[in-house]
C-alpha positions as CSV (number, residue, x, y, z in Angstrom):
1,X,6.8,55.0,-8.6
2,X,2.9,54.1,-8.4
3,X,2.0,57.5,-9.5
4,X,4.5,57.8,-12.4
5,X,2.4,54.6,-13.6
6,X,-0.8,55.1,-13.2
7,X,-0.2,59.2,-14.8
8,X,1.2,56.4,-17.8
9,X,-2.3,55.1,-17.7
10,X,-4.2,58.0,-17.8
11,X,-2.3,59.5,-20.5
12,X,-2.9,56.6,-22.9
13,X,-6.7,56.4,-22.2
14,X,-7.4,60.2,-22.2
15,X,-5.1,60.1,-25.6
16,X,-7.6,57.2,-26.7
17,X,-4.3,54.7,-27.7
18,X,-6.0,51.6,-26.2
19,X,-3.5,48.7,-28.0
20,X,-0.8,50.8,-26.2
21,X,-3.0,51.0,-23.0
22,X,-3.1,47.1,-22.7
23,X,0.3,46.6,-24.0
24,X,1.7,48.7,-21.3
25,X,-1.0,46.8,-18.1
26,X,0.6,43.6,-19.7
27,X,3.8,45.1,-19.0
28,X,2.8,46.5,-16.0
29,X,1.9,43.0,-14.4
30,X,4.7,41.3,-16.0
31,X,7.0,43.5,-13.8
32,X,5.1,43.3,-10.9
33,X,5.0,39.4,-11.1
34,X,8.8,39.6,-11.7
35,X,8.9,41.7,-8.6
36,X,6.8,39.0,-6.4
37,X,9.1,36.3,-7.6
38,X,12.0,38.1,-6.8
39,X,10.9,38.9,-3.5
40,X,10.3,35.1,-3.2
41,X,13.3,33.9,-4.2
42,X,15.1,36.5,-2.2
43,X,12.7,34.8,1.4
44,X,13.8,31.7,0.0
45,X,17.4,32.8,-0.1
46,X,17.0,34.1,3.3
47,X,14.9,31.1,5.1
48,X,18.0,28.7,3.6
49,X,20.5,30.9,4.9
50,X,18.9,30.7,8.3
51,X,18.6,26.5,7.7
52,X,22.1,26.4,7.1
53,X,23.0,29.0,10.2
54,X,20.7,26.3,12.4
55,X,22.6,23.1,10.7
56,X,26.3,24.1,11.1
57,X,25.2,25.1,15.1
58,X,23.6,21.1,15.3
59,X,26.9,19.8,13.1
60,X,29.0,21.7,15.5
61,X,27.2,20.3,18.8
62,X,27.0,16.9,17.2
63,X,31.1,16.8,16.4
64,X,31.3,18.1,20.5
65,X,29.3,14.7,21.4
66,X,30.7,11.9,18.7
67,X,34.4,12.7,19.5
68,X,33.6,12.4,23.6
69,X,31.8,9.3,22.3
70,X,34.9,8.0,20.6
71,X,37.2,8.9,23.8
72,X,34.8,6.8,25.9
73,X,34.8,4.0,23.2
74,X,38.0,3.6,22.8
75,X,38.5,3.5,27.0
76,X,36.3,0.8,27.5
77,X,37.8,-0.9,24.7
78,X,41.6,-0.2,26.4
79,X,40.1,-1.3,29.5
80,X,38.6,-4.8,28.3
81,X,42.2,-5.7,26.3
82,X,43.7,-4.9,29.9
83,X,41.7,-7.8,31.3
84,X,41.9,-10.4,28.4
85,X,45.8,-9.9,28.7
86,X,45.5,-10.6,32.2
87,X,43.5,-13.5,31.6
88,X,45.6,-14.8,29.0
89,X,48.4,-14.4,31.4
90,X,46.4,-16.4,34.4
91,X,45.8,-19.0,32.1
92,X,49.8,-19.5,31.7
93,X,50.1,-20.0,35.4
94,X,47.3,-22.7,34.9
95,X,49.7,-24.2,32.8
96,X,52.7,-23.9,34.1
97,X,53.1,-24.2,38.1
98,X,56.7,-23.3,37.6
99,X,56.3,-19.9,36.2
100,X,53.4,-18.7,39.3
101,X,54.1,-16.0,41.2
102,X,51.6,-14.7,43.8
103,X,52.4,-10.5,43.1
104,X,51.7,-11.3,39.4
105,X,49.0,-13.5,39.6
106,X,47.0,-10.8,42.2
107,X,47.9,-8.2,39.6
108,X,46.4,-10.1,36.9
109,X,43.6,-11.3,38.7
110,X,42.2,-7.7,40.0
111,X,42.1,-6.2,36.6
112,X,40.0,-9.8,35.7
113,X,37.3,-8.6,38.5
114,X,36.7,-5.3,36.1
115,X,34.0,-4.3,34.3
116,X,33.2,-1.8,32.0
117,X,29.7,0.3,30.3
118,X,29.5,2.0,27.1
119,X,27.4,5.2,28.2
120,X,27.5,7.6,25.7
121,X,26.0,11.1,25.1
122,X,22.2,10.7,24.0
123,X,21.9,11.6,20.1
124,X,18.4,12.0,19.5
125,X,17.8,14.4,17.0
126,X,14.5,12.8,15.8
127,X,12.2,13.9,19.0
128,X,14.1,17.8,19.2
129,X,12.9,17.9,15.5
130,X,16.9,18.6,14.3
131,X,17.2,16.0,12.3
132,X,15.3,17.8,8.8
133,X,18.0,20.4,9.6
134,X,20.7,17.8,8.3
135,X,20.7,18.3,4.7
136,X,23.4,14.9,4.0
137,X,20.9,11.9,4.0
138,X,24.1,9.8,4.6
139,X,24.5,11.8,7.9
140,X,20.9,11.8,8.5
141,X,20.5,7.7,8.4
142,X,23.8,7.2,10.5
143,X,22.5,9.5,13.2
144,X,19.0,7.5,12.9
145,X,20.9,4.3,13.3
146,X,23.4,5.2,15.8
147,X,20.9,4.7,19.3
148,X,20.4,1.0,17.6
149,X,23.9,0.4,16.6
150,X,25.0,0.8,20.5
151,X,22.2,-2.3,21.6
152,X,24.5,-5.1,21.1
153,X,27.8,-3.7,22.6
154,X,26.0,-3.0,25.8
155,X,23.7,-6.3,25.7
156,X,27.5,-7.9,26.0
157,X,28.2,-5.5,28.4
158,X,25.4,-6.6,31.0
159,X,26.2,-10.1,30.3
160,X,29.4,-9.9,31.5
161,X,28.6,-7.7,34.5
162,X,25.9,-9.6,35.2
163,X,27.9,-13.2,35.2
164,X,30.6,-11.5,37.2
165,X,28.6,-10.2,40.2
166,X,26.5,-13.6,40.1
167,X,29.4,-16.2,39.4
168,X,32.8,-15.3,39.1
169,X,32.9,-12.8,42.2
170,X,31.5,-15.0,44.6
171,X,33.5,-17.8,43.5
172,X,36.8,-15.2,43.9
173,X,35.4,-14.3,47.1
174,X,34.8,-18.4,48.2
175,X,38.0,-19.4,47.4
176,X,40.7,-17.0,47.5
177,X,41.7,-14.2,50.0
178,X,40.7,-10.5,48.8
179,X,42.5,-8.2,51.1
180,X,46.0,-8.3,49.8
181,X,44.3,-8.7,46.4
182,X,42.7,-5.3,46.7
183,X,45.9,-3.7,48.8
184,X,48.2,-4.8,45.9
185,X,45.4,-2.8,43.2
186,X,45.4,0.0,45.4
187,X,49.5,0.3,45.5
188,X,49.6,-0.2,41.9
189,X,46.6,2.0,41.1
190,X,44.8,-0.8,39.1
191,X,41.4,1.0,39.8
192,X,43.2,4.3,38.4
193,X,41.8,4.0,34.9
194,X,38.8,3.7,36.2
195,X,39.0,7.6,37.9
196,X,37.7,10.6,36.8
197,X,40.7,12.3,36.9
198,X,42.4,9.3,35.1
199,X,43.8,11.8,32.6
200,X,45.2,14.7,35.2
201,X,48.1,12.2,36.9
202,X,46.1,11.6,39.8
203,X,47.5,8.9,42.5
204,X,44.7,9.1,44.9
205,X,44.2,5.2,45.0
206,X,47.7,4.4,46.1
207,X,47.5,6.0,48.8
208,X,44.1,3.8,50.4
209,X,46.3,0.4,51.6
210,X,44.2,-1.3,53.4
211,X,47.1,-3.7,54.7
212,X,47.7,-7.4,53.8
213,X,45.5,-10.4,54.9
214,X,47.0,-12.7,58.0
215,X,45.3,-15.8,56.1
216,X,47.4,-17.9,54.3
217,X,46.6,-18.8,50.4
218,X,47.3,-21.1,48.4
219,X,47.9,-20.2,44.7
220,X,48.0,-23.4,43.7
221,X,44.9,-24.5,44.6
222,X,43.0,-21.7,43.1
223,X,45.1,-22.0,39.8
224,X,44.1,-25.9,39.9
225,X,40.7,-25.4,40.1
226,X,38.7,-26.4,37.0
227,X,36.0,-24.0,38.4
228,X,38.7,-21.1,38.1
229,X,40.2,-22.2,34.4
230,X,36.2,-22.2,33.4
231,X,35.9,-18.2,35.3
232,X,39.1,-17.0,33.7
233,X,38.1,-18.6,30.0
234,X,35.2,-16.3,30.0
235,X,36.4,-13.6,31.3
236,X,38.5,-13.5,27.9
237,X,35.9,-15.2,25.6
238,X,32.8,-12.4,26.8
239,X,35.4,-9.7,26.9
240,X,37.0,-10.7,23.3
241,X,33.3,-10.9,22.1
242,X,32.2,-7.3,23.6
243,X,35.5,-6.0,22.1
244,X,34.7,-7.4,18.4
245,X,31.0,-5.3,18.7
246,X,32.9,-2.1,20.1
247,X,35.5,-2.3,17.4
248,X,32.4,-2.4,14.8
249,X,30.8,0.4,16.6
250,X,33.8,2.2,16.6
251,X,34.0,2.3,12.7
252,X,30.5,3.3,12.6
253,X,31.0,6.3,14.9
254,X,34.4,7.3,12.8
255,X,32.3,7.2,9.8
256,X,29.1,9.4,11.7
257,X,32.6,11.8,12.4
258,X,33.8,11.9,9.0
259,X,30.3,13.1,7.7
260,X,29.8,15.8,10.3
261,X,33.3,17.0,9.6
262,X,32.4,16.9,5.3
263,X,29.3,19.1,6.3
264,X,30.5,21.4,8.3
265,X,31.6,24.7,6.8
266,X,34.4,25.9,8.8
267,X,37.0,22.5,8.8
């Protein structure tokens, strides 16, 4: 092709048709500038392409991470409506001596003693340099916000963990009898949605009785005590509070899900 133009060339000058000479190198350099651009557009075509590869491979990872997220969300959210039921229901037997019961009120009062940590899967996409492969600046200010959103649901978190190792459980432990407390959770498999293997039917909890306690206790007077009506009222009113910030987060996270899903190619 180079030599079928430049014999073009030489013919023209050696024929002495100069307007046609440079009429023909304009042309000349038009095409190859055409070519260039071309050649341009088509690297341009293939760096996007190659973008977009790299994007659906992050969206695809990310989807992986948000909905095991969610599935731990919405278990610590399961697990602190547990205990504010059982509160609420400990808080009836403060009320009403003629409706205690000693099996209930240990039942109750073990899944009370609970506590629970939002620990999800790191999303930083900003240090690994990912995050200019989102293209959706929606997605791409969610994902910035998400580390931040998470701040206050574990601040509450901590403060409940932290006032029931340095209040209510040494109060618990000061005034009432644990052993058949933490016989009757193992029988009933309280602790069981705590397990790993929660989901796969496992009983291995039941199975741990550590017998029953040759102390006597008195229900009443635990149930009487201002101290314990104070205990059980924030057990509900931290947990209530916690729950509040979860469900918030919770919407956030369904809506970082419902971008990833609009982005990605194959859903």
């Amino acid at each position: 092709m180079i030599k079928f133009f430049r014999q073009i060339r030489q013919n023209l000058i050696m024929e002495n048709k100069t307007s046609k000479y440079f009429k023909y190198a304009i042309g000349e350099i038009v095409l190859v500038v055409i070519g260039i651009l071309i050649a341009l557009q088509i690297n341009n075509w293939n760096e996007q392409r190659k973008q977009a590869n790299k994007e659906q491979i992050v969206l695809k990872q990310l989807l992986s991470d948000f909905e095991a997220n969610l599935n731990q969300l919405d278990q610590k959210i399961r697990v602190r409506e547990d205990m504010m039921m059982s509160a609420k229901f400990i808080l009836t037997y403060i009320d009403d001596k003629s409706i205690r019961n000693i099996d209930s009120l240990d039942k109750y009062l073990a899944k009370t003693m609970a506590y629970t940590t939002f620990d999800p899967i790191k999303v930083d996409l900003s240090s690994s340099g990912e995050l200019v492969l989102i293209s959706d600046q929606s997605l791409k200010k969610a994902l910035n916000d998400w580390s931040s959103d998470i701040i206050d649901v574990r601040e509450d978190e901590y403060n409940w963990k932290d006032y029931r190792n340095n209040e209510y459980i040494p109060f618990i432990i000061s005034e009432y009898q644990l052993r058949s407390l933490r016989n009757k959770a193992f029988k009933t498999n309280v602790l069981g949605q705590f397990s790993l293997k929660r989901d796969s039917g496992s009983n291995g909890y039941v199975d741990n009785e550590i017998g029953l306690s040759n102390h006597p206790v008195d229900i009443h007077e635990l149930l009487d005590s201002p101290d314990f009506e104070d205990h059980i009222s924030r057990c509900y009113s931290i947990n209530s509070w916690t729950n509040s910030e979860a469900l918030i987060l919770r919407n956030r996270l369904l809506n970082i899900l419902r971008l990833i899903k609009e982005n990605l190619q194959d859903l």
